[in-house]
C-alpha positions as MATLAB code, in Angstrom:
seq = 'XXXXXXXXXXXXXXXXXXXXXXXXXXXXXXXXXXXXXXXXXXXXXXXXXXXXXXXXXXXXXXXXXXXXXXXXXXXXXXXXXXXXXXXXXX';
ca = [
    -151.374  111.854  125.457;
    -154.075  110.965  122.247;
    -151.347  112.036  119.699;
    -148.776  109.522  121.559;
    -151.381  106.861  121.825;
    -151.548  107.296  118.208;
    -147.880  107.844  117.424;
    -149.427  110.771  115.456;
    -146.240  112.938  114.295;
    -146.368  115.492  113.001;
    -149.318  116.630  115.557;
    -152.713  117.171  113.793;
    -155.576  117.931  115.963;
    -158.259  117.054  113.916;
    -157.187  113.832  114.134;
    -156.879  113.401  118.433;
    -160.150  115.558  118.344;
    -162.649  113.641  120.073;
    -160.034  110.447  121.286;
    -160.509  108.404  123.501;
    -157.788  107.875  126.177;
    -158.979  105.073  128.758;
    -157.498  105.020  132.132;
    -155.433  102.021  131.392;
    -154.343  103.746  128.518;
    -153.300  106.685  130.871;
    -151.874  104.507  133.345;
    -149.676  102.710  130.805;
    -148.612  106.606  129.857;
    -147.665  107.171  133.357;
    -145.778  104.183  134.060;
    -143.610  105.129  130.568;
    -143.040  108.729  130.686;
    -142.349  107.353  134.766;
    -139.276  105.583  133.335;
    -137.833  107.464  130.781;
    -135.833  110.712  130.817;
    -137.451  114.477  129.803;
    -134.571  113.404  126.111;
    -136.213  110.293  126.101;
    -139.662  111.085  126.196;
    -138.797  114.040  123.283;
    -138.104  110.831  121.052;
    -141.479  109.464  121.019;
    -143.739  109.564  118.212;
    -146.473  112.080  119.041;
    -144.707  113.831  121.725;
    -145.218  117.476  120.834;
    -141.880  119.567  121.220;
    -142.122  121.260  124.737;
    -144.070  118.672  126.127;
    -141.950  116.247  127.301;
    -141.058  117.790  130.879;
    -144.695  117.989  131.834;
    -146.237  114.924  130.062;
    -145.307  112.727  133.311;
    -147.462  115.327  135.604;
    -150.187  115.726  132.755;
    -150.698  111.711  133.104;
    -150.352  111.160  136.681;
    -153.130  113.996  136.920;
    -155.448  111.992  133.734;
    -154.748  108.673  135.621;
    -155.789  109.805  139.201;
    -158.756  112.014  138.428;
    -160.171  109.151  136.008;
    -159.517  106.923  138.458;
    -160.727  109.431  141.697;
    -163.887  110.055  139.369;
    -164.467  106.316  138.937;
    -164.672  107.082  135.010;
    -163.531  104.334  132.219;
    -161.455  107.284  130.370;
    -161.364  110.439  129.017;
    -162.868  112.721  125.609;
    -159.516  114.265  124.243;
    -160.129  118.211  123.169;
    -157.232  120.066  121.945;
    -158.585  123.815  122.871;
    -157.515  124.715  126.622;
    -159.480  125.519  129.661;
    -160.140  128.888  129.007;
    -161.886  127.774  125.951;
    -164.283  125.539  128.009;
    -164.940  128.373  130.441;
    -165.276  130.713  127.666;
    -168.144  128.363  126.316;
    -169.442  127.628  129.448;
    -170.023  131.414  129.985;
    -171.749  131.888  126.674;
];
């Protein structure tokens, strides 16, 4: 969602690394990916190959739990979960 919010192609993760998506941001996501089709969303600047037929879940999830967790946005971090359990563990 960072590297479309910053039409960053090709994808670079140093620079989404520490974004800042805000939850209008993520709602404005959701209500595009919402209206476009899986080609569609392929075409956008930022949108990583293999992405787009998830991106619409991946932001309806951002949106609600920023919203459901009354926060103004999210911290963008372009390692996975395991990573953060992995580092929570050490």
């Amino acid at each position: 969602m960072a590297a479309v919010m910053k039409a960053l192609a090709p994808y670079d993760p140093e620079k989404i690394r520490d974004a800042f998506v805000s939850r209008e941001e993520a709602e404005r996501q959701l209500a595009l990916y919402a209206g476009m089709s899986a080609a569609e969303r392929a075409k956008l600047p930022g949108m990583q190959a293999g992405r787009e037929d998830v991106i619409l879940g991946g932001a309806c999830i951002a949106a609600e739990a920023a919203d459901f967790c009354s926060v103004p946005g999210m911290i963008v971090r372009d390692c996975g979960l395991r990573h953060a359990l992995v580092w929570e563990m050490l």
